[in-house]
N, C-alpha and C positions, 0 to 999 in steps of 0.2 A: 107849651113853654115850660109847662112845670115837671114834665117826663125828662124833658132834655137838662132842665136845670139837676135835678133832682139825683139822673143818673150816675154823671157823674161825683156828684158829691159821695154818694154812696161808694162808687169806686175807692175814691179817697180813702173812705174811712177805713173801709173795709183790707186796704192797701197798709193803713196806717197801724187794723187791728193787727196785720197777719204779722207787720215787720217787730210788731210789742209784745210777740210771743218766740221763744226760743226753746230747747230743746236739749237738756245733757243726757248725755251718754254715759250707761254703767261704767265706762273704763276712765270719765272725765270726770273734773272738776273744774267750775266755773263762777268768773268774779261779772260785778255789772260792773261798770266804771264810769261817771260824770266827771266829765274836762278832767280825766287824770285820776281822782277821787272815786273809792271804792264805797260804794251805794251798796252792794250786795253779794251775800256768797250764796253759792250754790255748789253744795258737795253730794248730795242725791241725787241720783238719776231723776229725770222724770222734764215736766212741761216746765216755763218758767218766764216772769213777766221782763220787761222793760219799757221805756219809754223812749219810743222810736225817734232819731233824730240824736237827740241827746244825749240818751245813753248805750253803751255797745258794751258789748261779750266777748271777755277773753278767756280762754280753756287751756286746761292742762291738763298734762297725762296724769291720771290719778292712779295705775300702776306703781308695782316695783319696777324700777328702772337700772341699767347697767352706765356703770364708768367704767372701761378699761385703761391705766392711766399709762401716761407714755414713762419709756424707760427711764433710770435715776442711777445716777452710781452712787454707790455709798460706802464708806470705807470705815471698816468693823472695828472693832475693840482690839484685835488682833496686826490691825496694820492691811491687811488685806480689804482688796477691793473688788467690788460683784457690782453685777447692773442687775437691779432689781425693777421689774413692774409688778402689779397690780391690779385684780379688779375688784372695782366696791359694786354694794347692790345700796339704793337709796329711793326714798320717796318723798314726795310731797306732803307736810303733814299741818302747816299753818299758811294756806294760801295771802291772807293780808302782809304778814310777814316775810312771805316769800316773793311778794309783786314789790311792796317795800324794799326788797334788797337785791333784785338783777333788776327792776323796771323792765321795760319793753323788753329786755330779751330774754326772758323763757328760760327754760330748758336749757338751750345752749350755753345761756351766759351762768345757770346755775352750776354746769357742768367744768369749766372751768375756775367759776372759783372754788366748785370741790375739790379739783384738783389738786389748784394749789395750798389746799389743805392736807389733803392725803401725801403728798411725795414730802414737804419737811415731817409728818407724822414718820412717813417709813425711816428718813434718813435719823432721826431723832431716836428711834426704838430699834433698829439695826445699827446703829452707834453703838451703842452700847453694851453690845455680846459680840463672842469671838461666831469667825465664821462656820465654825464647827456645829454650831447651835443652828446656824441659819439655814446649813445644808444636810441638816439631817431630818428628817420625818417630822418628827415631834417638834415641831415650831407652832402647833394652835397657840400656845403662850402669846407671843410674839404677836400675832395674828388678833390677836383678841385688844393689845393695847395699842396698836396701829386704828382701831376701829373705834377704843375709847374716846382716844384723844382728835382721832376726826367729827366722832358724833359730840364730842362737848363744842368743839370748834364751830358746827357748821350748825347748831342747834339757832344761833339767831339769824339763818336766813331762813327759817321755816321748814327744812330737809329732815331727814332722821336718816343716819347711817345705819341700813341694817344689818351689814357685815363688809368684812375686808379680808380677801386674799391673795395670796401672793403666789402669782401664775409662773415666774421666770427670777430663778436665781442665778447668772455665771457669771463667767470670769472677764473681763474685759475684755477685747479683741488681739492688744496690745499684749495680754500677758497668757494670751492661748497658746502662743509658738512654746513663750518658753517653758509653762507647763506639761505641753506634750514632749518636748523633751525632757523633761525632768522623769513624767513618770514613764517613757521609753527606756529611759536610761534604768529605771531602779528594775523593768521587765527586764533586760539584757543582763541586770547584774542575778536578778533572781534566775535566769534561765541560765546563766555560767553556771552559779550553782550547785542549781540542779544535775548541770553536765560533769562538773566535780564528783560531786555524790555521785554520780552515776558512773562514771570512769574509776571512782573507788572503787565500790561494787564490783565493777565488770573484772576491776582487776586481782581481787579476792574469789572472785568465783573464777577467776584464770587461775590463781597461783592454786587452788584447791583443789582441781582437776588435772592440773599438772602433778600434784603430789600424789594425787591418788593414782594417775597412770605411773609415776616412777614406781610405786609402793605394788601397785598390780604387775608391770614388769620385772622387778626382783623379786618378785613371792614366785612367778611363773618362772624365771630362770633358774631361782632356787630350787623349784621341782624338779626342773628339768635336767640340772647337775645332777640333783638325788637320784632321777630313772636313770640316767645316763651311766652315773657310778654304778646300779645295780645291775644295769644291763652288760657294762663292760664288765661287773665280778663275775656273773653268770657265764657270759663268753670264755673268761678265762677258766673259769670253774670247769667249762664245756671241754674246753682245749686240753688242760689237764688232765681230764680224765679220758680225754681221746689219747693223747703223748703215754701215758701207762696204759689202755690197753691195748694200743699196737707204734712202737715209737717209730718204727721202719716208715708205717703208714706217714707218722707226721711229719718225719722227716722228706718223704716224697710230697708230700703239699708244697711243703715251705719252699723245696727246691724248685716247684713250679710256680710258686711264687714269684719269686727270682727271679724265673726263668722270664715272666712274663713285663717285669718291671725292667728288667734292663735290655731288652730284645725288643723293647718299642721302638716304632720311628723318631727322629730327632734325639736320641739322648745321644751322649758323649759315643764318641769311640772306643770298645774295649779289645786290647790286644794282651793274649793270655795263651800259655803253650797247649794244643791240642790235646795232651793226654791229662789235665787239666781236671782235677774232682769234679770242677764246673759243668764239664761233660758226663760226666761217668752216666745221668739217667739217658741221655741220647744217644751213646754209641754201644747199647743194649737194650733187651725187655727186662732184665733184672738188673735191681740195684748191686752195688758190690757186698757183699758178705755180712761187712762189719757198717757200723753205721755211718754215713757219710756227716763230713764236715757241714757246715751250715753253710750256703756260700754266702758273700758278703754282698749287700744291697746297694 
């Protein structure tokens, strides 16, 4: 009777020891809670008590954790307008604190109200500069008091913001069309341009090479009149001194000359009397005496 009483009792307790011992984990942190009421933290890894029944274990990521916030438009200093997101990096760093201000919902519900910290931070600190500043490089400025003003913000729910960046700056969707036309338009105006400038050009190196071919063609006709003159003085020079030493001679050329220009086929008809000077080298082997006429061509 006292084996069977006995045993089970020992189950119990032993049941009762196992459920009053819990367990965190190096990556958690963990609260003990009586009816709602925070009995106990626990931010070390390692074994850890409670009283079973009564009191229960809730845990949390004790990592660095990610927010990526959802998109915001914000409209700059400048009148323009971008949709900007963000991601912060945040942790847990006073658990009473932080069960104090989401209660049951953790994580999740911490992550929303950091949200709505971080997007009036961005719309707040991108207000206030042109968008020139916001889409070039060197924005860490920018980035550093978007991060301030969430970690003063979000300091009394127990979180610590340990940075904020800003993943996505454009243009709205609404004013994409007429951006790309705009800067198509200014490509088109730069590439006429360039086609200007370049038709100038083409047409400076046309007028250049035309001057130079006219200025190469009368240098070459210029010579060529010059050989031509000294060739025709030569000939003449040739001819006169052939006409002095035998004129008979020259005078029988010229007459076959003549003879040969006007006795072609197709010229005119020529009707002249047979005894005719015209003849005299044809109707003998010897010229006449004295020198003959030239005949006319």
């Amino acid at each position: 009777m006292k084996s069977a009483i006995l045993l089970p009792v020992v189950a119990i307790l032993g049941a009762a020891a196992l459920s009053s011992l819990f367990i965190v984990d190096e990556r958690e942190k963990a609260l003990v809670l009586q009816f709602g009421q925070v009995k106990q933290v626990k931010e070390e890894p390692g074994l850890g008590f409670k009283i079973p029944l009564i009191q229960e274990v809730v845990r949390y990521d004790g990592r660095i954790l990610g927010l990526p916030t959802t998109p915001v438009e914000v409209t700059m200093l400048d009148d323009r307008r971008l949709v900007v997101d963000a991601f912060a990096r945040w942790r847990i760093v006073d658990l009473v604190e932080f069960r104090e201000a989401v209660g049951a919902g953790g994580e999740s519900q911490a992550l929303r109200r950091l949200e709505s910290i971080i997007n009036p931070a961005i719309q707040q600190v991108l207000g206030s500069v042109n968008s020139n500043r916001v889409l070039s490089e060197d924005r860490t400025a920018l980035m550093n008091q978007i991060r301030d003003i969430a970690r003063a913000q979000a300091s009394n729910l127990g979180i610590e913001v340990i940075d904020v960046r800003l993943t996505r700056t454009d243009l709205p969707e609404q004013n994409l069309d007429a951006t790309f036309a705009r800067m198509r338009a200014e490509r088109e105006r730069e590439a006429a341009d360039e086609i200007a400038r370049g038709g100038e050009a083409a047409q400076r190196v046309r007028a250049s090479a035309d001057r130079t071919v006219v200025e190469l063609t009368s240098d070459a006709r210029r010579q060529a009149d010059v050989i031509r003159g000294e060739a025709d003085a030569e000939r003449n020079a040739i001819y006169a001194e052939a006409f002095g030493r035998d004129p008979e001679f020259f005078a029988f050329t010229r007459s076959l000359t003549s003879y040969e220009r006007a006795l072609q086929p197709g010229n005119s008809s020529i009707v002249m009397q047979p005894d005719s000077e015209f003849f005299d080298y044809l109707r003998s082997d010897a010229g006449p005496a004295g020198r003959p006429a030239a005949p006319a061509e």
